[in-house]
C-alpha positions, 0 to 999 in steps of 0.5 A, a space after each residue: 500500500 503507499 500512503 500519503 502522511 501529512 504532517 509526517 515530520 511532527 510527533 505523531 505523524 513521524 511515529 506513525 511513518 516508522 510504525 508502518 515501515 516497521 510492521 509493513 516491509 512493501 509499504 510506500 510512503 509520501 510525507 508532505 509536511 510544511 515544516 512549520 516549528 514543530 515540524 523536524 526532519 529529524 523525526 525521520 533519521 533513518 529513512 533518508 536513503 529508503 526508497 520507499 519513502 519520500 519527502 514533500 515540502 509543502 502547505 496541505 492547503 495549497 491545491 496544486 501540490 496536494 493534487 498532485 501527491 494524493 493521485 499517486 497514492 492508495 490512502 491519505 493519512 492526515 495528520 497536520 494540524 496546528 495544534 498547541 491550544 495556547 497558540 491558538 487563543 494568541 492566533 486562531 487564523 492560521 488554525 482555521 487556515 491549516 486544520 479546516 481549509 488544509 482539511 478541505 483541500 485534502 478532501 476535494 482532492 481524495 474525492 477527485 481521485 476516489 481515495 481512501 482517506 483517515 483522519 486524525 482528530 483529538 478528544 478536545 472536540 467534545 469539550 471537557 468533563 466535570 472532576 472526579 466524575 466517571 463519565 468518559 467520552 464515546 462516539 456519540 458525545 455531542 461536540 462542544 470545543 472550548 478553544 480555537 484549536 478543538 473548534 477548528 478540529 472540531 470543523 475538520 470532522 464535520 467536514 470529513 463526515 459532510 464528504 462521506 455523506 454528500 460526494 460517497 468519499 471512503 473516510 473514517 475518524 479518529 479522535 483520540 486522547 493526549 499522546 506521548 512519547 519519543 519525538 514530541 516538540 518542546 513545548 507540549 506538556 510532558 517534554 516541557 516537565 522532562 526538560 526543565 527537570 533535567 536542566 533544573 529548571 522551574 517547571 510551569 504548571 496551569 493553576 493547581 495542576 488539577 486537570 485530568 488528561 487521559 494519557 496515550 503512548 503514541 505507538 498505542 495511537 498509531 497502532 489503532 490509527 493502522 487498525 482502522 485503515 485496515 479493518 475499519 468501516 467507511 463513514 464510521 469515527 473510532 475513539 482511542 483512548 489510553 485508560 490513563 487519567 491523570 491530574 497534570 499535577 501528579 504528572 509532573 511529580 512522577 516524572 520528578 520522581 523517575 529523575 530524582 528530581 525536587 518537587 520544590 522546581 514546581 512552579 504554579 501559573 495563571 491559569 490558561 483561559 478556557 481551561 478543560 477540566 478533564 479528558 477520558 475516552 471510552 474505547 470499547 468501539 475500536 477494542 470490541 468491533 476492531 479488537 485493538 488493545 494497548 500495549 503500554 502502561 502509562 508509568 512504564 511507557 514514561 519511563 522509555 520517553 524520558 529515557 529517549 529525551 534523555 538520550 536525544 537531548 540534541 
């Protein structure tokens, strides 16, 4: 199969790349990323001589580039999006731009050349739910984004759904919770918290680090993206998620733990506006219908990502 990956040299998307070449031996592969900031090539280290895989330079909302890529391919996989939630309260424009315009480009094109499209989408679309509650999110929550970021998201999946639906295109969704793992930009918050602590440094954390993130190791993320291409029903959106809630607080104090590290670096912030106070997915769709199942635990899957920022800090 030869795949079309946008956002190939981001965190998850370079993930991904290496999980299909290391599962699938005949796998091709385009990358086309327009490596913004947290874009880096050097995500893909390894593959620079594989022809099997080539690089593309380029805007997911630029038609004529986009056009030409997906005609060459048998699936889109699409993960670029700008995505820092921070970013997107200081400059919503260029998130309309790249996560719904990008989006839209993309379609036209996999309708035009009747191709098989996935898409990459985040629990943030549906809002955020109440502290200590049991409640998790499911395929049928109603959509309720808090930032320009999942309203944008939130856009895209609407847009996929009006594709299938008015021109028969043969797409799927995903929506998944937090990932980590190897590769992830500097800003996001676990590699923020490995960081600053191996530096020594005050590690920030939004108001009392109260907030609930359901975590996800990446290769879990790309193993049940892979799942779907491959076995997943057309028309149809799968939640991933990593059955790992955790306050932001207690993260940062495991990690601090793991290195040995003061909890006295901690250091209490302003809260970001609009705040979500908790995530948590329920993934009995994609485990019971597709037969997905987790590899890692959260505490042992951290442990391998700071060892590799420890490893990688270059």
């Amino acid at each position: 199969m030869k795949y079309l990956v946008t956002g190939g040299a981001g965190f998850i998307g370079s993930n991904f790349i290496h999980y299909i070449f290391g599962k699938y031996p005949d796998a091709e592969i385009i990358n086309l990323d327009k490596l913004t900031y947290a874009g880096n090539l050097e995500n893909l280290r390894g593959l620079e001589n594989n022809k099997a895989y080539k690089f593309v330079k380029g805007d997911i909302a630029d038609a004529s580039v986009v056009d030409e890529l997906v005609k060459e391919v048998d699936v889109v996989v699409h993960f670029a999006a700008e995505s820092h939630v921070d970013r997107s309260i200081t400059g919503p424009a260029e998130f309309v731009r790249t996560n719904v315009v990008g989006t839209q480009v993309l379609l036209d094109a996999a309708v035009k050349y009747k191709k098989r499209f996935h898409h990459i989408s985040t629990d943030e679309v549906f809002g955020d739910l109440e502290l200590g509650g049991s409640d998790r999110f499911n395929e049928h929550t109603p959509y309720n984004p808090s930032s320009p970021y999942s309203a944008s998201k939130a856009a895209s999946d609407h847009l996929v759904r009006a594709y299938v639906r008015t021109f028969g295109l043969a797409a799927t969704i995903s929506n998944c919770s937090n990932n980590y793992g190897p590769r992830q930009y500097q800003e996001k918050f676990i590699p923020t918290i490995i960081l600053h602590a191996l530096k020594d440094q005050k590690i920030p954390v939004y108001g009392k680090g109260e907030n609930v993130r359901d975590w996800i190791h990446v290769d879990d993320h790309n193993s049940a993206v892979d799942l779907v291409i491959q076995k997943g029903k057309i028309g149809q959106t799968y939640l991933i998620g990593g059955n790992a809630e955790r306050a932001n607080i207690d993260v940062v104090k495991i990690i601090l733990k793991i290195l040995g590290k003061p909890e006295s670096l901690i250091e209490f912030v302003a809260d970001r506006p609009g705040h979500d106070l908790r995530y948590a997915i329920d993934s009995s769709k994609i485990e019971s219908q597709l037969g997905w199942k987790r590899e890692y635990e959260f505490e042992s899957g951290l442990k391998q990502t700071i060892k590799w920022y420890q490893d990688n800090q270059s």
